[in-house]
C-alpha atoms as an extended CHARMM CRD file, in Angstrom:
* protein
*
       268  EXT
         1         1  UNK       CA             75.6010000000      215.9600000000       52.2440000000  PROA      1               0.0000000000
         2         2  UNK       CA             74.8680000000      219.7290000000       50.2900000000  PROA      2               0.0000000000
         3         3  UNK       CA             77.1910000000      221.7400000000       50.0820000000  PROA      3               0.0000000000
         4         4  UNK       CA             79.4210000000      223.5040000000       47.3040000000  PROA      4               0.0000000000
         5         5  UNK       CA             78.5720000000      221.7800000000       43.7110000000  PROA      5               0.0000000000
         6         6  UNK       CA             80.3400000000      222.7100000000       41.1440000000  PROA      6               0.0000000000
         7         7  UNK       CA             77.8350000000      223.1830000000       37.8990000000  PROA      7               0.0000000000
         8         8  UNK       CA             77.6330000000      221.4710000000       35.0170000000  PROA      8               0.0000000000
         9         9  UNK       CA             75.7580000000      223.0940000000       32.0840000000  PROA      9               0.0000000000
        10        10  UNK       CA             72.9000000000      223.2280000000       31.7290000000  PROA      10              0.0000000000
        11        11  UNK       CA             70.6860000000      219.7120000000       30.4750000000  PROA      11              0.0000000000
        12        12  UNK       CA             67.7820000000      220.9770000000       28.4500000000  PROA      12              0.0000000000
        13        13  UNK       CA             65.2200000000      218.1780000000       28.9830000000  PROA      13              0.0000000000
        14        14  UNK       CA             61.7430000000      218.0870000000       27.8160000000  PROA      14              0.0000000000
        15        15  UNK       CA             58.7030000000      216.4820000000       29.7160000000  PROA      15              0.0000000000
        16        16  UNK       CA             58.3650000000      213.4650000000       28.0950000000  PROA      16              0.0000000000
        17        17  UNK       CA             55.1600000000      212.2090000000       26.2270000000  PROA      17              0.0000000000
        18        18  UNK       CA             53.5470000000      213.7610000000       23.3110000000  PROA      18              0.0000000000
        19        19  UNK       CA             52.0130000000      216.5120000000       22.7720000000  PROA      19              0.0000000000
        20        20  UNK       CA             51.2550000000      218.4220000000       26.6180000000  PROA      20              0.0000000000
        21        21  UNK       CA             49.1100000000      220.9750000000       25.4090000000  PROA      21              0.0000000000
        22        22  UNK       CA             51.3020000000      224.0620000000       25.2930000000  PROA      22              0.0000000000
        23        23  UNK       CA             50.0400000000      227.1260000000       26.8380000000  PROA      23              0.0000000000
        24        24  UNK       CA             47.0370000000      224.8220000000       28.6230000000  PROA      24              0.0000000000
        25        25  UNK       CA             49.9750000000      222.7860000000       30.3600000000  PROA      25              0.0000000000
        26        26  UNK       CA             52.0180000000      226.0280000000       31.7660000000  PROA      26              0.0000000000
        27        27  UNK       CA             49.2050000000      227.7240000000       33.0060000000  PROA      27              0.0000000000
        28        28  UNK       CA             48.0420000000      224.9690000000       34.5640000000  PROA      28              0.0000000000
        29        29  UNK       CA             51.4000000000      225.0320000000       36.7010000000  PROA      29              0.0000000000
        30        30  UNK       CA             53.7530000000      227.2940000000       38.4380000000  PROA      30              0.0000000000
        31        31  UNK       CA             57.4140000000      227.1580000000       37.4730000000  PROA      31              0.0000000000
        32        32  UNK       CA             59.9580000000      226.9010000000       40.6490000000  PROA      32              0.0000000000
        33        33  UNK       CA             63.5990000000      225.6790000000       40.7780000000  PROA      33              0.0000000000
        34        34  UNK       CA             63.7070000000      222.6650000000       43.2060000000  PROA      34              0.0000000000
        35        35  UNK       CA             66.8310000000      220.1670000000       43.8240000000  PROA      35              0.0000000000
        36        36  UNK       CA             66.8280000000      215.8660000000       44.2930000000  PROA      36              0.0000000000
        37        37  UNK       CA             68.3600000000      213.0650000000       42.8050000000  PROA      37              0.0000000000
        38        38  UNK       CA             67.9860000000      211.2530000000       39.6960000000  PROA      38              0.0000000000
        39        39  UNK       CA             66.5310000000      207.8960000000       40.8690000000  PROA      39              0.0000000000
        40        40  UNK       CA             66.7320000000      206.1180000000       37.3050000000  PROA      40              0.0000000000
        41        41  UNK       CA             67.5890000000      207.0730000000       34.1030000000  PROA      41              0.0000000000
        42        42  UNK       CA             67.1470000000      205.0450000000       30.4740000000  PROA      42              0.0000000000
        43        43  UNK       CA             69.6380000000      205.8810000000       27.9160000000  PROA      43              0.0000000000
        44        44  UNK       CA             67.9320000000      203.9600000000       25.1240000000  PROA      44              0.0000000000
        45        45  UNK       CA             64.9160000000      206.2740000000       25.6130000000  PROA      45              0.0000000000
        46        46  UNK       CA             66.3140000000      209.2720000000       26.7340000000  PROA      46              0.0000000000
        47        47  UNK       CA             63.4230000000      208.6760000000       29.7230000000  PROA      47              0.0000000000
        48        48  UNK       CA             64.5810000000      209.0900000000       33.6840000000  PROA      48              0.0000000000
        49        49  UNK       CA             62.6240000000      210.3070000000       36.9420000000  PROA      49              0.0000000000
        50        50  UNK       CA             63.7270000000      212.6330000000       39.7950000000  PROA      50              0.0000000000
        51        51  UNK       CA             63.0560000000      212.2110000000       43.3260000000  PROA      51              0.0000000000
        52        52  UNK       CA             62.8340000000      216.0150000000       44.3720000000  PROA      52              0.0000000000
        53        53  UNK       CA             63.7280000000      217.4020000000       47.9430000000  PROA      53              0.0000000000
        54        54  UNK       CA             59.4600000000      218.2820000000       47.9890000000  PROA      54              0.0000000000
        55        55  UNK       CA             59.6920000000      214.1400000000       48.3160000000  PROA      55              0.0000000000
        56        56  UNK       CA             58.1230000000      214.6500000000       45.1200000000  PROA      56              0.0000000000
        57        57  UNK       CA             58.7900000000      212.0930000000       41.7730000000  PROA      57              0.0000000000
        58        58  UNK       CA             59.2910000000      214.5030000000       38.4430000000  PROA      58              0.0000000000
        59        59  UNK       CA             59.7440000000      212.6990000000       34.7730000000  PROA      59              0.0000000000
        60        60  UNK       CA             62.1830000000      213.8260000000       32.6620000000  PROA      60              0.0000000000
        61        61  UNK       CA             63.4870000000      213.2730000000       28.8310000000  PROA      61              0.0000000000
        62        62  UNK       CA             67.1320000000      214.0800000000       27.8030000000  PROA      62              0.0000000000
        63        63  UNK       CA             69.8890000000      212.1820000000       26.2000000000  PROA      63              0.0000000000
        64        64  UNK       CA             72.7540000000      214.3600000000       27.5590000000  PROA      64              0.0000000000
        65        65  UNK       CA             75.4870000000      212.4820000000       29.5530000000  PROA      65              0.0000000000
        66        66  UNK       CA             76.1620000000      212.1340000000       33.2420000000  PROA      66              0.0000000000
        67        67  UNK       CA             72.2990000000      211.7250000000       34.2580000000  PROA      67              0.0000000000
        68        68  UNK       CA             73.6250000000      208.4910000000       35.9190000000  PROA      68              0.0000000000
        69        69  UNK       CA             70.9550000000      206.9020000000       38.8220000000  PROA      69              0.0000000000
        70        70  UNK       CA             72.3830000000      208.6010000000       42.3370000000  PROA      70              0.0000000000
        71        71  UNK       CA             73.4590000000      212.2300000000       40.7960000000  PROA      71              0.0000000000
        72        72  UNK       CA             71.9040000000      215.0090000000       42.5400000000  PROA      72              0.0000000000
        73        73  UNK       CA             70.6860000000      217.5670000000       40.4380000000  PROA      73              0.0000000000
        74        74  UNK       CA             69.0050000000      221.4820000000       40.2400000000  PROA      74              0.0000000000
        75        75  UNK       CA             65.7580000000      221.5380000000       37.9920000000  PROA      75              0.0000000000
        76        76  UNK       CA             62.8550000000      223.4260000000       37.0990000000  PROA      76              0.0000000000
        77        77  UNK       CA             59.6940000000      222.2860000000       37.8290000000  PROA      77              0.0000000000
        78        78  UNK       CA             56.5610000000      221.9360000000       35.6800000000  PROA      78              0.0000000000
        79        79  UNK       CA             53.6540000000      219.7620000000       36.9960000000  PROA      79              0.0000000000
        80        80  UNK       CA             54.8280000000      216.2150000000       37.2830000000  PROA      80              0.0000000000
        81        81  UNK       CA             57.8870000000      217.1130000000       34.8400000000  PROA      81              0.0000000000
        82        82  UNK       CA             61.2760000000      218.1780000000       35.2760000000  PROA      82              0.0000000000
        83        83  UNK       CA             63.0130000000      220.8300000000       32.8130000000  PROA      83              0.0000000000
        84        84  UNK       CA             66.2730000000      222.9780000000       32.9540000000  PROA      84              0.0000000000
        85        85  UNK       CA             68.0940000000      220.5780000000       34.7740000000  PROA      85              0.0000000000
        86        86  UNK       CA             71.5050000000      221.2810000000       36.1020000000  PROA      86              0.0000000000
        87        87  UNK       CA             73.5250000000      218.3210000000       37.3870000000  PROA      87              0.0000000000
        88        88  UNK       CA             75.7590000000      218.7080000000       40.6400000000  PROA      88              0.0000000000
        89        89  UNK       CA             79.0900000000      217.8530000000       41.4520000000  PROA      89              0.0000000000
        90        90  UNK       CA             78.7500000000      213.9290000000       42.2590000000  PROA      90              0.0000000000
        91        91  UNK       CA             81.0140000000      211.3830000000       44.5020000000  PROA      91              0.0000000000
        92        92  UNK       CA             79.2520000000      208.0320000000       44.5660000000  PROA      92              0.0000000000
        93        93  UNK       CA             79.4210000000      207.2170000000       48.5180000000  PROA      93              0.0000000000
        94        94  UNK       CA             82.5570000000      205.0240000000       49.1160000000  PROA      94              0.0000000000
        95        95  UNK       CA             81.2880000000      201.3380000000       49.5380000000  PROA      95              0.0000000000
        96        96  UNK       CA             83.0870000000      198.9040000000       51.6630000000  PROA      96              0.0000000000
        97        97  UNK       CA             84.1200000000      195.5940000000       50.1930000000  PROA      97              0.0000000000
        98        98  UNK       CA             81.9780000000      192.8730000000       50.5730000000  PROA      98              0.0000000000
        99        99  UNK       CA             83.6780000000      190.8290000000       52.6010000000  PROA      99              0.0000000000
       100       100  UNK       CA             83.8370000000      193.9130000000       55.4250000000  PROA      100             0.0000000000
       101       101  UNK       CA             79.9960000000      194.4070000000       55.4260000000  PROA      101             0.0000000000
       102       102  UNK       CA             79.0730000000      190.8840000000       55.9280000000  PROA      102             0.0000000000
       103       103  UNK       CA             81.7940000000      190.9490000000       59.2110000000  PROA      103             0.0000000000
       104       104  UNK       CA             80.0170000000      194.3200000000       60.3080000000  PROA      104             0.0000000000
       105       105  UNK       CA             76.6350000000      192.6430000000       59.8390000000  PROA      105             0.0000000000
       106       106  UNK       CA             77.6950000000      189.0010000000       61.5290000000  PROA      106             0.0000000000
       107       107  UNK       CA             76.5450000000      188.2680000000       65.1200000000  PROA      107             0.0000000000
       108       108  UNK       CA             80.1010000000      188.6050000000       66.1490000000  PROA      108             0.0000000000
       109       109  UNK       CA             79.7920000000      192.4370000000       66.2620000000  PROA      109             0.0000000000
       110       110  UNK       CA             77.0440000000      192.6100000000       68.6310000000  PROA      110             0.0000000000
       111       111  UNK       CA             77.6940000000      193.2150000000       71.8120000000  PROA      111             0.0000000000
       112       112  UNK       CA             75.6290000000      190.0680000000       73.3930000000  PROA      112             0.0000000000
       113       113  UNK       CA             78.3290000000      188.1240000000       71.0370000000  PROA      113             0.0000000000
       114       114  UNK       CA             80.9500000000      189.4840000000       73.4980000000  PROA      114             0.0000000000
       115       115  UNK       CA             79.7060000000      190.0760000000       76.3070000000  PROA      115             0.0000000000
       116       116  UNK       CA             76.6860000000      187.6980000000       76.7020000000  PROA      116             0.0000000000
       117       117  UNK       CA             76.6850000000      184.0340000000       78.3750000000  PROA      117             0.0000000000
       118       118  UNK       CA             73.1310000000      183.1460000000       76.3440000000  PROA      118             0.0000000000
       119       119  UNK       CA             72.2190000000      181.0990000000       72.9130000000  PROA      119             0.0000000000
       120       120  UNK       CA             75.0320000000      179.6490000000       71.0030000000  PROA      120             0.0000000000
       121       121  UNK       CA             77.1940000000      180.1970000000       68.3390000000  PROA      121             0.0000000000
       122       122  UNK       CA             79.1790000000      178.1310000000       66.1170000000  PROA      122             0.0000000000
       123       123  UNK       CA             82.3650000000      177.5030000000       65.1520000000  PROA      123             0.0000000000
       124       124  UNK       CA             83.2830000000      180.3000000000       62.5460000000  PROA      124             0.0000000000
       125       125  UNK       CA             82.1540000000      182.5930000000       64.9870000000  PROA      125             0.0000000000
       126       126  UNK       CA             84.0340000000      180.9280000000       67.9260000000  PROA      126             0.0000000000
       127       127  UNK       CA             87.0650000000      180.8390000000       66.1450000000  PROA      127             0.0000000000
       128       128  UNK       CA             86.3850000000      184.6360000000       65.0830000000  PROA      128             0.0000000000
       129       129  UNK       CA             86.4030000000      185.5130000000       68.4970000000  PROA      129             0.0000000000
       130       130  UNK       CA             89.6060000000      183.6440000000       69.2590000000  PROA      130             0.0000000000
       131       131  UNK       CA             91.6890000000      185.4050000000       66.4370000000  PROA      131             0.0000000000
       132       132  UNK       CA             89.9150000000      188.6400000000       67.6520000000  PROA      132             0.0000000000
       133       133  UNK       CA             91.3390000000      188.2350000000       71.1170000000  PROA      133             0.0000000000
       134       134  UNK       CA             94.5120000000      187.2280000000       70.7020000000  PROA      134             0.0000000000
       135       135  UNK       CA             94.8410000000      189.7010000000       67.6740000000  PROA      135             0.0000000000
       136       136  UNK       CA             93.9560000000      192.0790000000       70.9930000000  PROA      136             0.0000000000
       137       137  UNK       CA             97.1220000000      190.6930000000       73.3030000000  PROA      137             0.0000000000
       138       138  UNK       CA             99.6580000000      189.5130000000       70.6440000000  PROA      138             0.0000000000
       139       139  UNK       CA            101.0590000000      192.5290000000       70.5200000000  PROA      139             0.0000000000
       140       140  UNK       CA            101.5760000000      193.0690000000       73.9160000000  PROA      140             0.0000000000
       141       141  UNK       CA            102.9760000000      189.3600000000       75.0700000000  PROA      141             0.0000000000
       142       142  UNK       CA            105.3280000000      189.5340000000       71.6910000000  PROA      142             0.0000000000
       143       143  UNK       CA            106.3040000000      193.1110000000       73.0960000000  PROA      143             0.0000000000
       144       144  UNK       CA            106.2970000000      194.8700000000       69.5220000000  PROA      144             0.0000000000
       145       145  UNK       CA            106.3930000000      197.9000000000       71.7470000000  PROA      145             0.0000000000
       146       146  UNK       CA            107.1170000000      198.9910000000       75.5490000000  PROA      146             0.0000000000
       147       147  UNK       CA            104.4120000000      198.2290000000       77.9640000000  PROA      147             0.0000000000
       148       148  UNK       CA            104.0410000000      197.4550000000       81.2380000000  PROA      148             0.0000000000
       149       149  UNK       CA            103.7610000000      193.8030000000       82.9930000000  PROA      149             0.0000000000
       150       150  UNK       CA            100.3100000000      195.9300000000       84.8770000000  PROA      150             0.0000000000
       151       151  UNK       CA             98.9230000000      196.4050000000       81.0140000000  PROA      151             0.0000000000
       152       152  UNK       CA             99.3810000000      193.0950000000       80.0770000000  PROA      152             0.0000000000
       153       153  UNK       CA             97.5300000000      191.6390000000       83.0270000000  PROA      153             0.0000000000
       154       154  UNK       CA             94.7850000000      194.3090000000       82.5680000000  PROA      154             0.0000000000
       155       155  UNK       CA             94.1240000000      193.2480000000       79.3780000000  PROA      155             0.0000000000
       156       156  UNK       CA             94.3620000000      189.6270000000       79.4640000000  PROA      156             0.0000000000
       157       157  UNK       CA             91.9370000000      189.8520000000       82.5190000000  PROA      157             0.0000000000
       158       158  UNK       CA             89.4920000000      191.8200000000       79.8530000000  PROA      158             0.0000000000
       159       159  UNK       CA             89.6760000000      189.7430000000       77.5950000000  PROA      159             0.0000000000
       160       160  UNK       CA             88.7040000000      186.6700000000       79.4140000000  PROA      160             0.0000000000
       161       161  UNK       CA             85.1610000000      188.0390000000       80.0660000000  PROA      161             0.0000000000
       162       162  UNK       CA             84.4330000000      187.4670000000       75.9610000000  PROA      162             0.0000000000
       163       163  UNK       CA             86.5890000000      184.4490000000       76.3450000000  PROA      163             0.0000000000
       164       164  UNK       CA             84.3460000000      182.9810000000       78.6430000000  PROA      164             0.0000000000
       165       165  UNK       CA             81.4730000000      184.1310000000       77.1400000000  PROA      165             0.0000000000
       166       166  UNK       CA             82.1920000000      182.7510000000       73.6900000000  PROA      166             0.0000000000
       167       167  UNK       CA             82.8820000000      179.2330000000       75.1360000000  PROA      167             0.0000000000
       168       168  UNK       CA             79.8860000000      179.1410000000       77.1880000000  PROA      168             0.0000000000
       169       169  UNK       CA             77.9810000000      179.3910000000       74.3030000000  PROA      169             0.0000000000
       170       170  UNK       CA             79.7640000000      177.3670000000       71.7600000000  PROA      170             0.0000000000
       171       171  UNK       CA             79.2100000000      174.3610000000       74.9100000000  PROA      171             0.0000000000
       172       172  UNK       CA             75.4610000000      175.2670000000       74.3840000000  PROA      172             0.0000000000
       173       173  UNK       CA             75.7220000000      174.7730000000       71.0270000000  PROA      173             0.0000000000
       174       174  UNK       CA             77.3860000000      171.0960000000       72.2030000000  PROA      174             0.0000000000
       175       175  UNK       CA             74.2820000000      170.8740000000       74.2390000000  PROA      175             0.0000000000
       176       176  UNK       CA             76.7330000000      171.1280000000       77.6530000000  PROA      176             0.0000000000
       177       177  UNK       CA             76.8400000000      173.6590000000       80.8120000000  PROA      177             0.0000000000
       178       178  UNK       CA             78.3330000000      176.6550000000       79.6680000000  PROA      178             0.0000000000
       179       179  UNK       CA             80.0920000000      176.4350000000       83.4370000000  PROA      179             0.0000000000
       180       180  UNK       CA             82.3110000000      173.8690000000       81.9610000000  PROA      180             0.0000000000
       181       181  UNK       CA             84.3850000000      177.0060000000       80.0200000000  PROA      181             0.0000000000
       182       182  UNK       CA             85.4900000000      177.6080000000       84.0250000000  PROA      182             0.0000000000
       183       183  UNK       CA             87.5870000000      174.2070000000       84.5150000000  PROA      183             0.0000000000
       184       184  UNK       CA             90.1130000000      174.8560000000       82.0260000000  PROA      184             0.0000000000
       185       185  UNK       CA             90.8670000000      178.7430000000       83.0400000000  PROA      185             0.0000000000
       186       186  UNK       CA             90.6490000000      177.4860000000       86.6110000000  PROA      186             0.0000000000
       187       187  UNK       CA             93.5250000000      175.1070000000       86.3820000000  PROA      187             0.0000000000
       188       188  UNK       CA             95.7420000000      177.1430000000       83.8880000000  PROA      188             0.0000000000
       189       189  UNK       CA             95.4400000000      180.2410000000       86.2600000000  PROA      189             0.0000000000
       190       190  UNK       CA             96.3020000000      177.5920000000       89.0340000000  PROA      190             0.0000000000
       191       191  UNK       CA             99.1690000000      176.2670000000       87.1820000000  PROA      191             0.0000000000
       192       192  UNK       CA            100.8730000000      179.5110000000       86.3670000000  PROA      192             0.0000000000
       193       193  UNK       CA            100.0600000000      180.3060000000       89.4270000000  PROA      193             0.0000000000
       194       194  UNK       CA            102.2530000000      177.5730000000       91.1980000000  PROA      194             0.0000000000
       195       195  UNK       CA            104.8800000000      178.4490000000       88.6270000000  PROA      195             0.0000000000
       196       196  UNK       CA            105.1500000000      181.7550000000       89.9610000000  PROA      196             0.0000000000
       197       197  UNK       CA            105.3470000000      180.7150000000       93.6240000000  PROA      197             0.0000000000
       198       198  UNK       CA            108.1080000000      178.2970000000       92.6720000000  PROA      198             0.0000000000
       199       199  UNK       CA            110.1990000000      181.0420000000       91.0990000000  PROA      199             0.0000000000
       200       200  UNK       CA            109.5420000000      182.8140000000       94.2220000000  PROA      200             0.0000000000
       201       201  UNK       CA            110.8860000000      180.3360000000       96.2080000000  PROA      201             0.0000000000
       202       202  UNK       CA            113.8930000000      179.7910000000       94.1050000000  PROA      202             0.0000000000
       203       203  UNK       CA            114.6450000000      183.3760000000       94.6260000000  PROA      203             0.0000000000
       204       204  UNK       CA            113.7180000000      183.5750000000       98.1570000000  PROA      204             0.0000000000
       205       205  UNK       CA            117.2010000000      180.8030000000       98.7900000000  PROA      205             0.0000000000
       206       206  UNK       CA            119.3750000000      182.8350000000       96.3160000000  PROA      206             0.0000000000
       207       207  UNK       CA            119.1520000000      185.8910000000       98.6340000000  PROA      207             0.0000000000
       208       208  UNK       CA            119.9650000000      183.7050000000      102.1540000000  PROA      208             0.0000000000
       209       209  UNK       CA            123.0290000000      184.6350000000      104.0880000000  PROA      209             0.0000000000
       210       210  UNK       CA            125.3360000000      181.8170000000      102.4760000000  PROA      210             0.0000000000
       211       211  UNK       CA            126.4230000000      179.2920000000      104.1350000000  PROA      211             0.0000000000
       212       212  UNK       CA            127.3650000000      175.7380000000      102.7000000000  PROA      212             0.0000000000
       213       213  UNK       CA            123.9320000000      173.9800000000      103.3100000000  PROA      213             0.0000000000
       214       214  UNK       CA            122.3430000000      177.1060000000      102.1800000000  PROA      214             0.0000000000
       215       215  UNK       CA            124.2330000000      177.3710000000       99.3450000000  PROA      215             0.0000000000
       216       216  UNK       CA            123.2840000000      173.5460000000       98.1010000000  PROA      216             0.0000000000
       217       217  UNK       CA            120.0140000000      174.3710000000       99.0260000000  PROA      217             0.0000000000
       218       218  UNK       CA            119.8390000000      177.4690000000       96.9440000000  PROA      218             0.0000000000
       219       219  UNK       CA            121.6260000000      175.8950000000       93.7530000000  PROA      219             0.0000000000
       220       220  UNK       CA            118.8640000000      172.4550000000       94.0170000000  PROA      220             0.0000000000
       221       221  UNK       CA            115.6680000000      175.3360000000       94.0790000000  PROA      221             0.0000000000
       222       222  UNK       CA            117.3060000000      177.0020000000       90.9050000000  PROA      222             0.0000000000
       223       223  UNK       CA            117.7320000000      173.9520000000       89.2770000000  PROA      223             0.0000000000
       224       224  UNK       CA            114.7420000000      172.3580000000       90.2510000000  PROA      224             0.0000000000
       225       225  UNK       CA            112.7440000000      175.7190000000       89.5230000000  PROA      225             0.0000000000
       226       226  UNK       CA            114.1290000000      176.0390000000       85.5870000000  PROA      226             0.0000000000
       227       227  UNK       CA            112.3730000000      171.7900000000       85.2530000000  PROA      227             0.0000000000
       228       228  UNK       CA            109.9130000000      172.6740000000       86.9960000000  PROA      228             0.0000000000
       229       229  UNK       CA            108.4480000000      176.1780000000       86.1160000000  PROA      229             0.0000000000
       230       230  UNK       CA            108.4490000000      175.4430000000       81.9680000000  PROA      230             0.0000000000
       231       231  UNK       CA            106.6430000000      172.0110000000       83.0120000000  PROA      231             0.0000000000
       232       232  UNK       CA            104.0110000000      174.0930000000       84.6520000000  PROA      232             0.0000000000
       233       233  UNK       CA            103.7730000000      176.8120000000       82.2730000000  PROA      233             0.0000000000
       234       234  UNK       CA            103.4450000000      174.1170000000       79.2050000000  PROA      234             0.0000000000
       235       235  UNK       CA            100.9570000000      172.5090000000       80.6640000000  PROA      235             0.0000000000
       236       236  UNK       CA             98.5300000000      175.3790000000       81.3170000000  PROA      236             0.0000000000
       237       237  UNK       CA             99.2070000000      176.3150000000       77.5090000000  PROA      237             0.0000000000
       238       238  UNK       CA             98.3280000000      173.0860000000       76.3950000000  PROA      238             0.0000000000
       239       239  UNK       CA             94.8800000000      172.3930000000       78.7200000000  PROA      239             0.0000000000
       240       240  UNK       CA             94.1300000000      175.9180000000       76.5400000000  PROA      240             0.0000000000
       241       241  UNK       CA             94.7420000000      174.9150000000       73.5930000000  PROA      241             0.0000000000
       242       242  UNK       CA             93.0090000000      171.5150000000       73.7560000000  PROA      242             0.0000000000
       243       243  UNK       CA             89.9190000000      173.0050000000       75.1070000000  PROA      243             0.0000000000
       244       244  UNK       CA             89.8830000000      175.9320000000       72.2620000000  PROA      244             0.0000000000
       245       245  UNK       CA             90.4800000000      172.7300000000       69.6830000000  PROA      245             0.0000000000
       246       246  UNK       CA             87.2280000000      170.8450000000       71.1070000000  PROA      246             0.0000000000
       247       247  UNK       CA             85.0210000000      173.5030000000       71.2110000000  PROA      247             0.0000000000
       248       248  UNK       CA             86.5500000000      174.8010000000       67.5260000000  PROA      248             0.0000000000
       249       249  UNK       CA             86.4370000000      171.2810000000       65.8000000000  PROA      249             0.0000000000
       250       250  UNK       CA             82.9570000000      169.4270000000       67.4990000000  PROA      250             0.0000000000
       251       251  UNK       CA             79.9180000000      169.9060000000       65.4900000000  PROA      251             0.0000000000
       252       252  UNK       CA             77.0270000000      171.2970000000       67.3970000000  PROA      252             0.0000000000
       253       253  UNK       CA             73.4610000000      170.0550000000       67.6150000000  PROA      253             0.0000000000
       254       254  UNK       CA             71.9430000000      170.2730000000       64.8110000000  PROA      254             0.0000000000
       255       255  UNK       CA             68.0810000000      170.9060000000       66.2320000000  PROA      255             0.0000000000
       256       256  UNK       CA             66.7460000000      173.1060000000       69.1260000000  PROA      256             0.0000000000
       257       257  UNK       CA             68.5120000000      171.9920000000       72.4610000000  PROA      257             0.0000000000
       258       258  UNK       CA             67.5120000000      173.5230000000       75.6710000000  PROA      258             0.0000000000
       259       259  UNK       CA             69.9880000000      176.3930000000       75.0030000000  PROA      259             0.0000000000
       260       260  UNK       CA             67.9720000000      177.5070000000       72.2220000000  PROA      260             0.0000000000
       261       261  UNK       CA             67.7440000000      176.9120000000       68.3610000000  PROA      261             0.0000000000
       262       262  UNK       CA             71.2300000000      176.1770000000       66.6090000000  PROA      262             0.0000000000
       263       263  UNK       CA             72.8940000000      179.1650000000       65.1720000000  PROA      263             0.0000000000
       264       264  UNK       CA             71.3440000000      180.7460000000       62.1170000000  PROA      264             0.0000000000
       265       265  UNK       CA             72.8290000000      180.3080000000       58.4840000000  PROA      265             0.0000000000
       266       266  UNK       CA             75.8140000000      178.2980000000       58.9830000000  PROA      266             0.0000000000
       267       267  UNK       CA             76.7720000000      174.8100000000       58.6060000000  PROA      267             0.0000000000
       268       268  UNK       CA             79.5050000000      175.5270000000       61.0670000000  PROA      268             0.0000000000
């Protein structure tokens, strides 16, 4: 981006070559100041070329410092030469590390990775998408801060879209109906769902008028709802976590299947 450079001195550069015919060579051109960026630069020779804003390649010859491949620079013009030049203020473009332009580049970021239930993936990126989503609702089950029990059920029902999606394609990487990812979800939404009725219930007795067979009745549905609930709730954890383990841990097909060809560059 232009802007306000500060100025170096001046770099006195001659064109390079020998002899360029003196008065022949500047009449043969017209002098004008012109800006671009140095696009390499030999210090051994002293030799570098410009690419000019005209979109325009000038040579130039100098040995001064900070003529480094990238800096933009003011010159004068003559022919196919540069002369006079003037180096600008220069901030190499902050790179990211290497590690956060391959992630930006990966499959994972597109949004058919998310969002679509076509072509497979493999593991790394299953498992990428696991840590992704749960890196999403951590925070709000752990409650590191206040939210409401509406915001956590908004964004767990969000998140299950990608969720889905993900395992429907790492099961077409197993060469198996994505519908399958459905089962497990199904029976852990049934499950917790249960669990909440029964807590329901248990409440439901604790608020009857009491009465002594009330009162027994109400005590046995606490009781039986503080076995009974964690039983539930465990075992829609675990049918989770087994499925994520299967679809994380079995190698896929290793050729085309009828859910297309097996996911590009990994072994995974």
């Amino acid at each position: 981006m232009e802007g306000v450079h500060e100025h170096s001195p001046v770099v006195q550069c001659r064109p390079p070559g020998p002899n360029l015919g003196g008065g022949a060579y500047a009449a043969s051109s017209r002098d004008k100041a012109l800006r671009g960026e140095i696009l390499s630069y030999e210090p051994t020779t002293g030799e570098g070329l410009i690419s000019g804003d005209d979109l325009q390649r000038y040579a130039f010859t100098s040995t001064a410092a900070g003529l480094e491949p990238g800096r933009r620079v003011d010159f004068v013009v003559e022919g196919k030469y540069a002369r006079d030049i003037i180096t600008l203020s220069f901030t190499r473009p902050a790179t990211a590390p290497k590690w956060v332009r391959a992630v930006a580049k990966s499959p994972l970021f597109r949004q058919n990775h998310f969002l679509s239930f076509k072509g497979r993936i493999g593991r790394v990126h299953f498992w990428a998408v696991v840590f992704v989503l749960i890196g999403i609702q951590a925070p709000l089950w752990l409650q590191l801060f206040p939210v409401f029990w509406l915001l956590k059920q908004t964004v767990a029902a969000i998140c299950l879209w990608p969720y889905l999606a993900a395992s429907a394609k790492r099961l077409h990487d197993l060469n198996r109906s994505g519908a399958l990812a459905i089962i497990p979800v199904a029976l852990s939404i049934l499950l917790a769902t249960v669990a909440s009725s029964v807590w329901l219930i248990a409440m439901t007795y604790g608020y009857l008028p009491y009465t002594s067979n009330a009162g027994d009745q109400a005590d046995w549905a606490w009781k039986s709802s503080k076995t009974v609930i964690p039983w539930l709730l465990s075992s829609a954890v675990l049918i989770q976590l087994a499925f994520v383990a299967w679809l994380g841990f079995m190698k896929g097909s290793a050729a085309e299947n009828r859910f297309g060809p097996p996911p590009l560059k990994s072994s995974w």
